[in-house]
C-alpha positions in Angstrom: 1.0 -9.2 -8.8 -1.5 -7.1 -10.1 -1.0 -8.6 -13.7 -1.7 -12.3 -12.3 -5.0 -11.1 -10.5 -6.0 -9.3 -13.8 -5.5 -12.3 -15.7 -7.2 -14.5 -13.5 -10.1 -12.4 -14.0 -10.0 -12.4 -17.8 -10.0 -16.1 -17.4 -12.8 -16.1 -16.0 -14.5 -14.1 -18.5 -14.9 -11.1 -17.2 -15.4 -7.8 -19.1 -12.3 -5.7 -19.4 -14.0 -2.9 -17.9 -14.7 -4.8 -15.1 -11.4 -5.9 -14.6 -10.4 -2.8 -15.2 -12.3 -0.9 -12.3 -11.1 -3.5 -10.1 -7.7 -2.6 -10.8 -8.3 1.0 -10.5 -10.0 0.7 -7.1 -6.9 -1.5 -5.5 -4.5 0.8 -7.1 -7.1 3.9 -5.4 -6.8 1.6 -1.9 -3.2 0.9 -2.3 -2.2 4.6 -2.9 -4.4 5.6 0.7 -2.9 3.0 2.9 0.8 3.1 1.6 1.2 -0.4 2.2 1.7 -3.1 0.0 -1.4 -5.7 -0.2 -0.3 -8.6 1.8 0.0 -6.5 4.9 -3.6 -4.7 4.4 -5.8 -4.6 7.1 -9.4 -4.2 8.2 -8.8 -0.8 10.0 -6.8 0.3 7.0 -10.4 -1.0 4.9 -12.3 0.4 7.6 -10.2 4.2 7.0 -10.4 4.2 3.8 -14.7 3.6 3.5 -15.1 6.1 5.9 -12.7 8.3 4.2 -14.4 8.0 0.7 -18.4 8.0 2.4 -18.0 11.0 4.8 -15.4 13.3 2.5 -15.8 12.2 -0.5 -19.5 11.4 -0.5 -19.8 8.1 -2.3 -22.6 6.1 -1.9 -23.1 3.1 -0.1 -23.7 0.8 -3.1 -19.8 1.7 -3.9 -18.6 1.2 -0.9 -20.5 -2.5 -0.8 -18.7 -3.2 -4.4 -15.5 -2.0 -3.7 -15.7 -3.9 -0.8 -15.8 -6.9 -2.3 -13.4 -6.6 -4.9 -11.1 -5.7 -2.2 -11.8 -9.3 -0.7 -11.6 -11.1 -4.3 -7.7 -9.2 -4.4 -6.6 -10.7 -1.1 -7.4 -13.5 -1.5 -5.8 -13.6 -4.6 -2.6 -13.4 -2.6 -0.1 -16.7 -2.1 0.5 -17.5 1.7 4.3 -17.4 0.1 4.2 -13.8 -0.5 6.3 -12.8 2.0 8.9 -15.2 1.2 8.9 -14.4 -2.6 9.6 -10.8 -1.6 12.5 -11.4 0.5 13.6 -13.8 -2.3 13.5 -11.2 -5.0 15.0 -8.7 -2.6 18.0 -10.2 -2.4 18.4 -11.6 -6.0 18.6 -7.8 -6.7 15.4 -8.2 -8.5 13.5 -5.6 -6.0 9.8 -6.4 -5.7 8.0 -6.2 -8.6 4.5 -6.3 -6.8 1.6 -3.7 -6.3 1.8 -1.0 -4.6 2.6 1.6 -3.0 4.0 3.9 -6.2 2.6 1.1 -8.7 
């Protein structure tokens, strides 16, 4: 999943490094809520800010950014992506999605 959203980025021109930090931050998000990104949610968003500003003491800016590169990745996300899960799941394929463990 991860390697479609990266690729949609590139399309769009973006610099790698770009691309880059926005796949380190999901990956960063992804490890904190142990949940895979179709089932995120705004408290998990909301933990995880207030996590990163009060202990780890990063700015607001970042937070702002990260944000909304969190927003561009969800919606990212086919409506399907439940079913393709399932699907894969009982090809034997397993899910070969982000997170958790990525």
């Amino acid at each position: 999943m991860l390697t479609g959203w990266r690729n949609q980025q590139l399309a769009r021109r973006l610099a790698f490094s770009n691309v880059e930090a926005r796949e380190r931050m999901v990956r960063a998000f992804a490890a904190h809520s142990q949940h895979y990104p179709w089932s995120w949610s705004a408290q998990m968003v909301d933990e995880w800010m207030t996590d990163l500003r009060a202990v780890r003491g990063v700015r607001a800016s970042t937070l702002g950014g990260y944000q909304s590169v969190g927003f561009s990745m969800t919606e990212a996300l086919p409506a399907e992506v439940d079913l393709l899960v399932v699907g894969a799941g009982q090809a034997g394929l397993g899910a070969a999605y982000c997170c958790p463990g990525c």
